[in-house]
Each structure stands twice: as C-alpha cells, then as structure tokens.
C-alpha positions in Angstrom: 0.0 0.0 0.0 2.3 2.5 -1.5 -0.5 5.5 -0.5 -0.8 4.6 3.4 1.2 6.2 5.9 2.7 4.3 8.8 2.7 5.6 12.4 6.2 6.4 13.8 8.1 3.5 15.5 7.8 5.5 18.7 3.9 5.7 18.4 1.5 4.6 20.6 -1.4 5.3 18.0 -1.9 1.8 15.8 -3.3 2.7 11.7 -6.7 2.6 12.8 -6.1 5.2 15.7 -4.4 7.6 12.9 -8.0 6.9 10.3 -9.7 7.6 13.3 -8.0 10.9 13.8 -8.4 11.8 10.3 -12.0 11.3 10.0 -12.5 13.5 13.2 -9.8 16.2 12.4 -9.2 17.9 9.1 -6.0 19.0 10.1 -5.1 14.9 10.7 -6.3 14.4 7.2 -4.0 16.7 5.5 -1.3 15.6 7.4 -1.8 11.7 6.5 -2.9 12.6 2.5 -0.4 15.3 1.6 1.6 12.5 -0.2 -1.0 10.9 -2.1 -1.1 14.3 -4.1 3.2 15.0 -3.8 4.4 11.6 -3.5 7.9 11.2 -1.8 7.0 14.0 -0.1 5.2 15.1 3.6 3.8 18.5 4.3 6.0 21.0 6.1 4.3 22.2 9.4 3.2 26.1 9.2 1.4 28.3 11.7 -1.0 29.3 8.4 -1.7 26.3 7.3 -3.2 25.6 11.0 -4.9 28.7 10.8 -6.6 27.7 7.7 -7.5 24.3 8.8 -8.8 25.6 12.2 -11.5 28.0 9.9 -12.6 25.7 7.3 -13.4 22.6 10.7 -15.2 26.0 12.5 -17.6 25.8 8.8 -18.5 22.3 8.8 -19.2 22.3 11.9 -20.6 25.2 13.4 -19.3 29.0 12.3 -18.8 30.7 10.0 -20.7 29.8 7.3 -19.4 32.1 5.0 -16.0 32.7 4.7 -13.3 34.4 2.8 -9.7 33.6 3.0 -7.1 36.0 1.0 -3.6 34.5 0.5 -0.7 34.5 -2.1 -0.2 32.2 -5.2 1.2 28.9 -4.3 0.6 28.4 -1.2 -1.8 25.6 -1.2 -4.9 27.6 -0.6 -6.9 25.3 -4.0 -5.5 21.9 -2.5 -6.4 22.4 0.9 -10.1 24.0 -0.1 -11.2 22.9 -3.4 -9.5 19.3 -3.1 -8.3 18.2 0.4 -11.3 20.1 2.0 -14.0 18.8 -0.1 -12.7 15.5 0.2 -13.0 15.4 3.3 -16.2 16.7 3.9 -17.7 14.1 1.7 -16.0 11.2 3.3 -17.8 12.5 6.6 -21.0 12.9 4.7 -20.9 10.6 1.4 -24.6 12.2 1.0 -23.3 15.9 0.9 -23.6 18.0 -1.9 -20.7 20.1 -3.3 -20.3 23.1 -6.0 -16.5 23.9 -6.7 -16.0 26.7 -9.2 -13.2 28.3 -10.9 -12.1 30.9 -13.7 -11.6 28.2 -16.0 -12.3 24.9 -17.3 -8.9 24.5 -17.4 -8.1 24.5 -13.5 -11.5 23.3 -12.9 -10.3 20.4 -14.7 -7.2 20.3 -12.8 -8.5 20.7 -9.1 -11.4 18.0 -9.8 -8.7 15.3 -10.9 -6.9 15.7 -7.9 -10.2 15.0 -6.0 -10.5 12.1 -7.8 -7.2 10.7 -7.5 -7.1 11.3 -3.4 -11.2 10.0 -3.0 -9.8 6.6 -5.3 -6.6 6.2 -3.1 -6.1 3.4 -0.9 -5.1 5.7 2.0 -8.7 7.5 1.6 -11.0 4.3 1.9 -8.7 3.3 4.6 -10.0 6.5 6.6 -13.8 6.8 5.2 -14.5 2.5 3.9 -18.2 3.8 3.8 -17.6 6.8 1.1 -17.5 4.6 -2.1 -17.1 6.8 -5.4 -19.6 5.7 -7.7 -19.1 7.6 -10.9 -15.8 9.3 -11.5 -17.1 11.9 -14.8 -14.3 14.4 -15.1 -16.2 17.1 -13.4 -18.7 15.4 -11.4 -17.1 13.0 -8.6 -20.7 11.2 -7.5 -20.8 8.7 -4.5 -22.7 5.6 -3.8 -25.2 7.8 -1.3 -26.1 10.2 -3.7 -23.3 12.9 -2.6 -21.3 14.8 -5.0 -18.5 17.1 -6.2 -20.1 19.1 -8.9 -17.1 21.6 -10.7 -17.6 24.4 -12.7 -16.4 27.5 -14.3 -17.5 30.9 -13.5 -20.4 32.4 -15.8 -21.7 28.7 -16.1 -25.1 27.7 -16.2 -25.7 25.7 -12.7 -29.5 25.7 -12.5 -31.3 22.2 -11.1 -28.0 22.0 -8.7 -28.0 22.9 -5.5 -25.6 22.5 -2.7 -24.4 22.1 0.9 -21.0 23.6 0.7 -20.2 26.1 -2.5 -16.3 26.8 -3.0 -15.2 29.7 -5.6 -11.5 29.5 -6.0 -10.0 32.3 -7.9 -12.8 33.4 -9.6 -11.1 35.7 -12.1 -7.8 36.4 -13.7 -5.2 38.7 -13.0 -5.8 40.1 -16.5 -9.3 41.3 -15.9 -8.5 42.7 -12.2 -9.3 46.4 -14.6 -12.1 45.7 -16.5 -15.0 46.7 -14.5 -17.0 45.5 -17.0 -15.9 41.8 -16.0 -15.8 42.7 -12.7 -19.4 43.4 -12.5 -20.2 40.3 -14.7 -18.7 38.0 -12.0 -20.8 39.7 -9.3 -24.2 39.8 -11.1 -23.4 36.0 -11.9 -22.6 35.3 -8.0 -26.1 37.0 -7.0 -28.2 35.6 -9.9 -27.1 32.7 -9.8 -24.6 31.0 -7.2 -26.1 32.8 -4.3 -29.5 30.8 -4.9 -27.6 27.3 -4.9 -27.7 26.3 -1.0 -29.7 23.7 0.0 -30.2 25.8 3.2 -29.5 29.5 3.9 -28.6 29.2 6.8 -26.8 25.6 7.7 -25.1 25.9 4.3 -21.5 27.1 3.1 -19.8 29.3 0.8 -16.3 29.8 1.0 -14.5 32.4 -1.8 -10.5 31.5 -1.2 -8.4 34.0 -3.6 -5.3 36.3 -4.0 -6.4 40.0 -4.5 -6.5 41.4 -7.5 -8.6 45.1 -7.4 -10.0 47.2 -4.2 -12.9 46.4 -5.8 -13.0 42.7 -6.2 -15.1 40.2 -5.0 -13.8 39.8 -1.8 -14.3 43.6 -1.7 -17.9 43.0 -2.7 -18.6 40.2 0.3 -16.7 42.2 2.4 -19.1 45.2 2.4 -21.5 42.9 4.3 -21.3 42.5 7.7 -21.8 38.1 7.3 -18.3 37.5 6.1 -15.7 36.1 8.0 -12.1 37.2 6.3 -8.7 35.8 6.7 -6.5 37.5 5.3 -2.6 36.5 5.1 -0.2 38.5 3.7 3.2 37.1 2.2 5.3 39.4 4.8 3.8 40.9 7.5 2.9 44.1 7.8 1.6 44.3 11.6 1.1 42.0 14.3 -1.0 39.1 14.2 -1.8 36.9 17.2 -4.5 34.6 16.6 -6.1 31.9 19.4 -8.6 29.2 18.7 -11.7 28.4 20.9 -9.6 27.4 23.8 -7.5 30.2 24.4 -4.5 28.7 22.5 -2.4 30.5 20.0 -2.3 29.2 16.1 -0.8 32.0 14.3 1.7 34.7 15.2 3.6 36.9 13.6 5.5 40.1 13.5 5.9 42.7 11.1 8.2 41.1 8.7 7.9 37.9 9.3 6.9 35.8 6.3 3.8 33.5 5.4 5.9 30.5 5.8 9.9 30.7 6.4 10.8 27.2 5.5 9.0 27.9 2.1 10.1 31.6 1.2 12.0 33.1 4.2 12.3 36.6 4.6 14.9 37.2 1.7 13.4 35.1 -0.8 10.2 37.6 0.2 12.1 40.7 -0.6 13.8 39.3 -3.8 10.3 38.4 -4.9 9.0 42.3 -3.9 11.9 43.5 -6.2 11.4 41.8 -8.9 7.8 42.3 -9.2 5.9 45.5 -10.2 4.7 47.1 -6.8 0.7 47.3 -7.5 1.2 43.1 -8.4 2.6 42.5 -5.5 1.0 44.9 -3.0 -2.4 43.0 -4.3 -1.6 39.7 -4.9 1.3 39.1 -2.1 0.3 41.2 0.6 -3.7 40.8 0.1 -3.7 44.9 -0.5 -4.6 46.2 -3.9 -3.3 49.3 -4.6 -5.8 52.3 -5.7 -4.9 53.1 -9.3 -4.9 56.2 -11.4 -7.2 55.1 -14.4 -10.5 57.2 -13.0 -10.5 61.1 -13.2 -9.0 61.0 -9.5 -5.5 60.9 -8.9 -5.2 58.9 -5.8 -1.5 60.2 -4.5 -2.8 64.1 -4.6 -5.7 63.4 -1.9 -5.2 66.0 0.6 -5.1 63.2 4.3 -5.5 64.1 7.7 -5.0 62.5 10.9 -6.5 65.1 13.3 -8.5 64.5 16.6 -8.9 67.9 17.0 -12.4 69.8 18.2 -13.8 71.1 15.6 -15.5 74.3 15.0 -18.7 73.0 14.1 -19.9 69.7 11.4 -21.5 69.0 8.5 -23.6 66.3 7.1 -23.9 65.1 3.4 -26.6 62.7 2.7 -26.7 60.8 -0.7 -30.2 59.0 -0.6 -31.3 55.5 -2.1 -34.3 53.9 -1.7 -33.4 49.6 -2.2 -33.7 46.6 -1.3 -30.2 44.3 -0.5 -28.3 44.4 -3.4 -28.9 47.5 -4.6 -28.0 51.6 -4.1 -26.3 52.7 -0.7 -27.8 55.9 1.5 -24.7 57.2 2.6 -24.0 60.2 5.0 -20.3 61.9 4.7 -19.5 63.9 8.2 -17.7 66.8 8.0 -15.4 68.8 10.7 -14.5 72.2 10.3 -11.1 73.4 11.1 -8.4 76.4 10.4 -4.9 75.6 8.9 -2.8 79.0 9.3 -2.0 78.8 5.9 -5.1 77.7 3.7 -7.8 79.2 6.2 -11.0 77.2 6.7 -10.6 73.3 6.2 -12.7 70.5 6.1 -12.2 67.3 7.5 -13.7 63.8 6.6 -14.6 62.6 10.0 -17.3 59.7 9.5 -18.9 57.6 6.9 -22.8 56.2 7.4 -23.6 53.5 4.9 -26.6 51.7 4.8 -29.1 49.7 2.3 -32.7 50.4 3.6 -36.0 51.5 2.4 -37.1 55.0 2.5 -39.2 55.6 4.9 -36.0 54.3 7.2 -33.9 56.8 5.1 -36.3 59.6 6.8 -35.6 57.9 10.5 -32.1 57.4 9.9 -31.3 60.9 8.8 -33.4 61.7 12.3 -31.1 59.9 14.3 -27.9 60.7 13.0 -29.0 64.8 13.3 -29.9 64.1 17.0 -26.6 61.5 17.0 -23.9 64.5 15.6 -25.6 67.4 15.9 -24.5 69.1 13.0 -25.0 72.7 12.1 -25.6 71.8 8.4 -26.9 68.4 6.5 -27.1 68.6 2.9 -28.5 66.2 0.8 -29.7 65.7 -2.7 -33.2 67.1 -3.3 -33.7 65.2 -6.4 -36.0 61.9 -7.5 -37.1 60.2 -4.5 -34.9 62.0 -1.8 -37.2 65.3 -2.7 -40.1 64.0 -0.7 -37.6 63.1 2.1 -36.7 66.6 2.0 -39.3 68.2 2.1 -41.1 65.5 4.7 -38.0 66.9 6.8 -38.0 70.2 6.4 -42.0 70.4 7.3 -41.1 68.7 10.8 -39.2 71.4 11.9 -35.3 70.2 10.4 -34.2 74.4 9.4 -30.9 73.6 8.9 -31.4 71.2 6.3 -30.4 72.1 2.3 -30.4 70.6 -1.4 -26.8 70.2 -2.3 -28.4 69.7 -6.0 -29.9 73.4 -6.0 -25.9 74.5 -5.4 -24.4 76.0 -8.0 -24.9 76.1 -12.0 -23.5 72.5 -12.8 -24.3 71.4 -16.3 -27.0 68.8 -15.2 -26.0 67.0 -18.2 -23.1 65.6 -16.8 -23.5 66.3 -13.3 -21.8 64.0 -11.3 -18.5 64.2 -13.3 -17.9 68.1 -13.2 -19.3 68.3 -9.7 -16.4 64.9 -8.5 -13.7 67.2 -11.1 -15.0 70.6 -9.5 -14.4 69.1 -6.0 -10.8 67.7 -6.8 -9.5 70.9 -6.9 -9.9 71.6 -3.2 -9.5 67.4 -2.2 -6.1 68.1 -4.1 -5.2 71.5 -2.4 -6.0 70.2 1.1 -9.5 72.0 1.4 -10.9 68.7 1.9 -8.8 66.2 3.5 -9.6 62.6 3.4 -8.3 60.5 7.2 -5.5 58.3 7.0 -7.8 56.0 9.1 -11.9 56.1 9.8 -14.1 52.7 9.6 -15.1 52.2 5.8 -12.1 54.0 4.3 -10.7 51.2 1.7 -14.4 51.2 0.8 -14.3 54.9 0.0 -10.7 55.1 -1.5 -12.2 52.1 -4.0 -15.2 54.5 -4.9 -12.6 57.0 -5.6 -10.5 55.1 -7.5 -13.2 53.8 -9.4 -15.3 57.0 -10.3 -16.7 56.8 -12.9 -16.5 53.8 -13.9 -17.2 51.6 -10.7 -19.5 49.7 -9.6 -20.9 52.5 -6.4 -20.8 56.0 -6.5 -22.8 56.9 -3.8 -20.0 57.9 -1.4 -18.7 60.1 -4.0 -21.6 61.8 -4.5 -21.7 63.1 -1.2 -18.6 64.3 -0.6 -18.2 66.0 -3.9 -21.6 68.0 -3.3 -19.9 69.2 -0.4 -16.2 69.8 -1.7 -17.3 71.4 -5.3 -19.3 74.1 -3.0 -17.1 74.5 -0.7 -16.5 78.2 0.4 -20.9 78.3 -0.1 -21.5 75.4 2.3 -19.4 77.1 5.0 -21.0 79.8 4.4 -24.5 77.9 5.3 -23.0 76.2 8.1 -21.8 78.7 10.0 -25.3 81.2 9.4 -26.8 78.2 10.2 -24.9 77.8 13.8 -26.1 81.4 14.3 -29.7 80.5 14.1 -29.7 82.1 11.4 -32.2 81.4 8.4 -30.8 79.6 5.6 
C-alpha cells in the first residue's frame, strides 16, 4: 500500500487510531494525505496552514458559514479547499452536496482530478471504507449515497443543482482585475445565480478563497456585508497578528516582517520576490492589498489626508439618498469637521462615513437619528428623485438647517456628477478637503474614488463631492446656520 502512511516506531497510535483521527480532524487528514497528491513528499508544518485548517473545521461544523480567505499564489490555498477540504467533507457525509467553481475549465479540470485521484486512493478508503465513489465523470465525482462534487467554471449555467457547501476559488484572472466590466459580470453572476444554490441559507456554506486582485474585487464586494468572515494572510507581515482558537490557544503569530511561511520563502526570498515584481502586483496579490490606481479622473496620490483628533469648530452632514432593497444603491452620509490651517484658512475634514441599504421611509428615520446623534450645524443632501419628498417630509417637521446640495451652484446637469467629482478635486487636491489616513469604511471609500466613474458605487462620492465642489458656499451655510440664522 504504497498510499498509506505508517505511524512512527515510537507511536503509541496503531493505523486505525491515525484513520480515526483523520476522520475527526481535518487537520489529521492533511497531514496523512499530503503524499498521495506529492508523493515522496510530507507536508511542512506552518502556523498558516493551522490557521486555515482551524476556519474551514469552525464551517462544517458550526461558524462561520461564510467565509473568505485571501492568500498569495502557491501556497496551497486550491488543495487544501477545493481538493483536500471537499474530500474530506464528503467522506464524513458521502450524501453531501458540493459546487466547486473556478475561472476556468482549465483549473476546474485540474482541481477536480486531484479529487478524484485522493477519494480513489487506498489511503482515503482506509480513513472513510463507507464513502465509495460511484461515478468518476471528469467534473462530477458522485458517490454511492447520492453525494457529489459538482465543478464548474465561473459564468456557467448551474440551474437544477444545489448544494451544501459552494467553494469559488480564484474566480477571475489577474488580466481582468481592470475591467469593470468583468468585474461586474462576476458579481451579477454570484447574486443571480450561485447565491440561490444552497440547500439551506442558513446551515449551508460558501467559502470564496483568492489572491487579491482590485479594491474592488469580490472579496471587496462580500466584504461590504457585515456576514463575512475574512482571513486574510499576507506574504510578509505588515503588523502583528496573534491569533487563538476556541480554547485560548495561539495558532498564528507573527511580526511585522515575518513571512507567510519561512521554510518555504524566508524573509529574503520575500524581498527578492517584492523587487522583482511590479509594486501594485505584489502589494495586491502578495500582501492581500490592492493598490488604488490612477485610471479614473481622481489621482489617488494628490488626496489631501488628515490624521487630526482635533475639536472642531462645528460639522456637517452630506446625505446621498437611495431607496433599495439588499443588493442594490447605498444611502450614505459623509460627516464633515471644520477646522483652520494657518496657511489655507478654513478646512474640512472627513470625519465619519454612514452606509446603509434600507428602504425610504428608514432613510427619513435614519437621517433623524444621525442629526440628533452628531448634531451638526448643516446636513445637505440631494433634493432630487425620490430623496425630494424626504426633504421636504424633513424640512415640514421642523429640520431648518437642512439644504439641497443639487440646488448648489450652476453645474451642467447633463453631466452632473463628473464636473461636480472634477470641480471638487481641486480643493481634495489643495488640502480643502482632506480625506483621514484612518476612519471605519475607508478602503471602501478610497475604491469608490479610485473607481469614479467607472465603478460599480458611486454613492459615497456623490456626497462628498456635493460638499467639496461648493465648498467656500456650504461654509457659508454652516456657519449662518450655527447662528440660528435662516438659511
């Protein structure tokens, strides 16, 4: 038996003890199968490697249930997912039904035969003798209880199939990481269609396991919802990370600097790597940090930052309104703080970002809350379309500090948005408007930036540039409005 691993001499655990231990812990499982796939060869030990392990147990058996884990190229993160994991989970439940997709038919190909070849080894009905593969189609790994490991490539048709655990593994190529365009496509086609393939909502499991490629990505797009649990593990570490398990015990430390795995790359075989590539590659795909690029009308090194805690003379609000469902626009508010730099005079500050996907009459309350919340001496927001009745609904209850950032100005409506974002630049550029170097939902904002106006959202855009193309005017309004003034 070529495929079956023998206990050390020194053991006290017997083969069956060691099949035992597999088919309770994933972790055992790699351990023991790593060679059927590399033969000759064992798996190296790594703190990240636990940490992954640890997660994807926590989904089959209790949380999360949807997860997203961000790691460099070629560090195992298809075998231990797409094959080892799924293996694994159906030789617990033969009966369990599985979706793997990838970008292409070409690695879908390539991830399902290494299924095949670990589910048909020796070593594998050694650990699971009742998880029988009954049909071995190229794609479509079928057992003798009616489980399966159905693999596909994105933007396939997957209707009629529906699943206990769904795995995406690298759902796009580098090459496309710029084309919103296919961007979007991938997300419409997660939402229309793979979203809707769980057997159960609630007890079932999607995991998305991918290097980044764009801030605006699909991990960015999972990771705008609050369901999400993401690892992320960069090839060199840029902080600390300390991470315990359920009992209080430490799987995964590092410091900054230390790399993803030492006996693989150490920390010179890191930095040769960072030299030789170009720095947005390996910012996004090595260190899980996509860089914001210049192809919009914003040029993202000339944003004007700020790192003040300062009081502030008084704040503003700046209310972009949506009226949706999930899925669709965000109502965000921008917060404004007012300050005084000695040399440019009156300043604004980004202090706080309110994002939220609700109906409208919970646009009206929320707007309530966050006026009582901040108190600010001005909220503008766009009196247009549907936020017009908001407005005035607002305005009749007794809210006199409230104004339409659309009635600002003489903005060529035709075109609005663009000369009102390129209007605003001018004073985000000359530190007028200064963006924080840290505030909860920044990357989210930066990617909006970036995007503009070609991204996907633009709704966080919107209300900042209606308050930074009318700058000197909104002061203005703010500070009569302080007064008690009539506006």
């Amino acid at each position: 038996m070529a495929d079956v691993v023998r206990p050390p001499k020194d053991s006290v655990l017997d083969w069956n003890d060691l099949y035992a231990l597999a088919r309770a812990d994933f972790g055992v499982f790699v351990l023991l199968t790593f060679g059927v796939l590399h033969p000759g060869q064992s798996l190296v030990p790594a703190q990240y490697v636990d940490l992954i392990v640890e997660v994807l147990t926590g989904a089959s058996t209790s949380e999360p249930k949807r997860v997203i884990i961000n790691l460099p190229p070629g560090y195992m993160k298809s075998l231990l997912v797409s094959v080892m994991y799924t293996a694994w989970r159906l030789g617990r439940n033969p009966s369990e039904r599985i979706i793997c997709i990838s970008y292409g038919d070409d690695l879908t190909h390539e991830l399902s035969r290494k299924t095949r070849k670990l589910m048909l080894s020796e070593l594998y009905r050694r650990i699971f003798p009742n998880t029988v593969v009954d049909r071995k189609a190229e794609d479509a790994i079928t057992t003798t209880k009616g489980g399966q490991r159905y693999a596909t490539s994105v933007g396939s048709d997957i209707a009629g199939f529906r699943a206990d655990l769904i795995v995406i593994d690298d759902p796009m190529q580098p090459a496309e990481a710029a084309s919103e365009l296919a961007k979007q496509k991938l997300r419409d086609w997660y939402d229309g269609v793979v979203a809707q393939r769980l057997l159960d909502q609630t007890t079932g499991v999607i995991i998305l396991v991918m290097h980044r490629l764009a801030p605006d990505d699909l991990t960015a797009t999972f990771v705008e919802t609050s369901e999400w649990f993401h690892l992320t593990l960069p090839l060199i570490a840029e902080q600390e990370e300390i991470v315990e398990d359920d009992r209080g015990r430490v799987i995964f430390h590092r410091r900054p600097g230390d790399p993803l795995n030492e006996t693989r790359a150490p920390r010179e075989v890191c930095e040769q790597l960072r030299k030789s590539l170009p720095p947005h590659i390996f910012d996004a795909q090595c260190q899980q940090r996509p860089r914001y690029g210049g192809s919009g009308l914003c040029d993202m090194t000339r944003l004007a930052r700020h790192n003040s805690d300062s009081q502030y003379e008084l704040t503003i609000q700046s209310w972009d309104v949506a009226a949706t469902k999930a899925g669709g626009d965000w109502t965000v508010c921008l917060k404004f703080g007012l300050t005084w730099d000695p040399r440019l005079g009156d300043v604004l500050d980004v202090i706080g970002l309110c994002r939220i996907r609700v109906e409208l009459p919970d646009v009206r309350q929320a707007m309530i809350t966050q006026d009582k919340v901040d108190k600010p001496a001005l909220v503008v927001m766009d009196g247009n379309g549907i936020g017009l009745g908001v407005y005035q609904d607002l305005k009749n209850t007794g809210m006199r500090h409230l104004v339409r950032g659309d009635a600002m100005g003489k903005v060529n409506a035709a075109n609005l948005k663009s000369e009102r974002f390129r209007r605003g630049l001018m004073n985000l550029y000359d530190g007028r408007v200064r963006i924080p170097t840290s505030m909860p939902g920044l990357e989210i904002l930066l990617g909006e930036f970036a995007a503009f106006p070609d991204g996907k959202n633009d709704d966080i855009v919107d209300s900042l540039s209606t308050v930074a193309a009318h700058f000197e005017y909104v002061i203005k309004l703010a500070r009569r409005a302080a007064r008690g003034e009539r506006i």
